[in-house]
N, C-alpha and C positions, 0 to 999 in steps of 0.2 A: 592386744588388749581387748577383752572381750567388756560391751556395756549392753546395757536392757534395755530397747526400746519397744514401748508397748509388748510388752510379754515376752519380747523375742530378742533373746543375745544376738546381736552382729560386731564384728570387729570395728575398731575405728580406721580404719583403712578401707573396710569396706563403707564406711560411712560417710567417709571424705570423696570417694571415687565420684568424679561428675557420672548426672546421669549421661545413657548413650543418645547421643542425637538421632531421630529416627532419619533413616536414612531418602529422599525422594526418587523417585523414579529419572529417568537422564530427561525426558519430554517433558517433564514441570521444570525438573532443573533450569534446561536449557532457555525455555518461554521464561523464567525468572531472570535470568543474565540476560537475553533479549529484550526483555521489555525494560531492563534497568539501561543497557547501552545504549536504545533506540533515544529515551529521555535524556542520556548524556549529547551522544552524538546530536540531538534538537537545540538545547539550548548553548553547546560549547564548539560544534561545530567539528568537523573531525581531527585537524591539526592538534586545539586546543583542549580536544577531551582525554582523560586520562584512564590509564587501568584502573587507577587505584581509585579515582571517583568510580568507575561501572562497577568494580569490587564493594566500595560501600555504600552504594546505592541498591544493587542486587542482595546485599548480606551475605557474601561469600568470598571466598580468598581469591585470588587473583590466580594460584596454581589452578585451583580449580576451572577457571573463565581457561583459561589456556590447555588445560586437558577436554572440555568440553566441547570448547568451541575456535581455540585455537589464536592466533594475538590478535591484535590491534584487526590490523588489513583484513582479517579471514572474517573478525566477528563485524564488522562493518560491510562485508560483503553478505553475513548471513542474515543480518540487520536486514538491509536492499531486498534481499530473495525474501523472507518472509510477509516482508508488507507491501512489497508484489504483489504476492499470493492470495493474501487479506483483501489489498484493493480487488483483485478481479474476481473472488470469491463474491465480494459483498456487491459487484456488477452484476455477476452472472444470477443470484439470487434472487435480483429487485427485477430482472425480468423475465415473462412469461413468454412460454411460444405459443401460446393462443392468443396473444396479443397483435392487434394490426402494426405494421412495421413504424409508422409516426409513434406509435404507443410506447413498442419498446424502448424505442429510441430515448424517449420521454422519461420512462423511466428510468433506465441506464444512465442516462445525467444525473435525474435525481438522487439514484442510489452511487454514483461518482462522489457528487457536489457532499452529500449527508454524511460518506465518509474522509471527507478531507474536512468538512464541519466537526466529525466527531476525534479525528485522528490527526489534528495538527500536527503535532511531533514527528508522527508517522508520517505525514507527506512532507515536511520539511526538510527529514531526512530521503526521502525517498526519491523528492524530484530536487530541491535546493542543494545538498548536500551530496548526492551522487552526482550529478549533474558538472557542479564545479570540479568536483576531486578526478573525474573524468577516467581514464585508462581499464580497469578491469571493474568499476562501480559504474561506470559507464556504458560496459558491457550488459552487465545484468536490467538495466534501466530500458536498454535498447531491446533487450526481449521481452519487457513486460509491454512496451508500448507495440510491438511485433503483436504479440495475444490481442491487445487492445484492437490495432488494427483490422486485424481476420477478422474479430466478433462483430466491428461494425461493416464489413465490406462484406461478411456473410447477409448481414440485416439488408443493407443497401441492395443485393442481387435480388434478395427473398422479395423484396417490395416491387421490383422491378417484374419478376419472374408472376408476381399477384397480380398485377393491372394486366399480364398478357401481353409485356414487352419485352425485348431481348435487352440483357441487365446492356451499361453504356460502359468501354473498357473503362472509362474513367473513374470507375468505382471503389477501386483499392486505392488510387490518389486522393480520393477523397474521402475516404477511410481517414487516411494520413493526416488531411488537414483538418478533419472535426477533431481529432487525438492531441494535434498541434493545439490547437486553440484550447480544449479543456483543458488543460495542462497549462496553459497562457492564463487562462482565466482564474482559475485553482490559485495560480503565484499569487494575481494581483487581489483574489480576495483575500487571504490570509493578512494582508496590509489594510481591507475593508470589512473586517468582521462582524461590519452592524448590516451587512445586509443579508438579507436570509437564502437561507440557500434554494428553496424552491423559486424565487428573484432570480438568483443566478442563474440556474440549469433553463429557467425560461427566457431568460437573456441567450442565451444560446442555441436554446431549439428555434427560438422563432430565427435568428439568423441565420440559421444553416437548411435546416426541414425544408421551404417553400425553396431553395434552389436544387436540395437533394431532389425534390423531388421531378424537378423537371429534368434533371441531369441522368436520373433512373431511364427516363423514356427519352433520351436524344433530344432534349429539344436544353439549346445553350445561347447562348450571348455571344454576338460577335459585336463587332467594335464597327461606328456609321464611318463609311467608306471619305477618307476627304476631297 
């Protein structure tokens, strides 16, 4: 059956036909099913979160969340690798290499602390919820604090290597434990979110900076003999 609209005969079949959904590219797609599971996985936790909530919270079918990114386990793992990546992007950005090595440091907290200020969700899954779930999301967690590591035990060598002292092997241990303790710290502010996060990262430079930096040139604390 042919009718006239605005000047022009179309069928009613044609007229009934939904329009075509433009189609996204797989890299929006995907950062949209991401960024709807990351908010699942934050506030339901991963036992209790479901397809079918990341399904309609992303706006898309659940065949699709499983042709994309593949079920439950796989897209919780790509969840982890992503905001990884996010976190040590947004490290490596806030600081400069012509910055003196207390600087960077400085700021690598602050740009740490601003992103788990700005990416709740993101760190909750990232260190609360990997962390627990442990086994292959434990895995991935353990390589990003690996990265974390190198970048501060590179910093730690470079400041050593500037004063014209030979770096102290203890410098990737202590890499380890500033990593430990940001990450320590991180938990317990998200339970304290009235205090600010340039507070925080300076709560932690000043506790850690005045020993790194005697620990760079050999000089350490021994315990008074009884």
């Amino acid at each position: 059956m042919q009718v006239g609209i605005g000047g022009h005969r179309v069928s009613v079949e044609e007229e009934r036909k939904p329009a075509r959904v433009k189609r996204l590219p797989r890299e929006v797609r995907e950062r949209q099913i991401l960024d709807a599971a990351v908010r699942v996985f934050s506030q339901y936790g991963y036992h209790n979160a479901s397809m079918d909530e990341i399904s309609e919270v992303a706006g898309v079918s659940k065949p699709m969340i499983y042709a994309y990114l593949g079920h439950k386990e796989d897209l919780f793992a790509a969840c982890i690798r992503r905001e990884a990546t996010l976190l040590m992007e947004a490290i490596a950005a806030g600081v400069s290499s012509d910055l003196a090595p207390d600087m960077q440091l400085w700021h690598g907290l602050r740009a740490f602390f601003q992103f788990v200020g700005e990416q709740k969700q993101s760190w909750r899954v990232l260190h609360r919820q990997a962390t627990s779930q442990g086994g292959p999301f434990s895995e991935e967690l353990l390589a990003m604090r690996g990265r974390a590591i190198n970048l501060v035990d590179a910093l730690l060598v470079r400041s050593a290597t500037t004063r014209g002292e030979s770096p102290a092997k203890s410098t990737e241990a202590m890499a380890a434990a500033l990593v430990g303790a940001s990450e320590s710290l991180a938990d317990w502010w998200l339970d304290h979110p009235e205090v600010p996060d340039t507070t925080v990262a300076s709560w932690l430079m000043n506790l850690v900076w005045m020993g790194f930096g005697d620990l760079v040139t050999g000089t350490i604390w021994t315990p008074t003999p009884k």
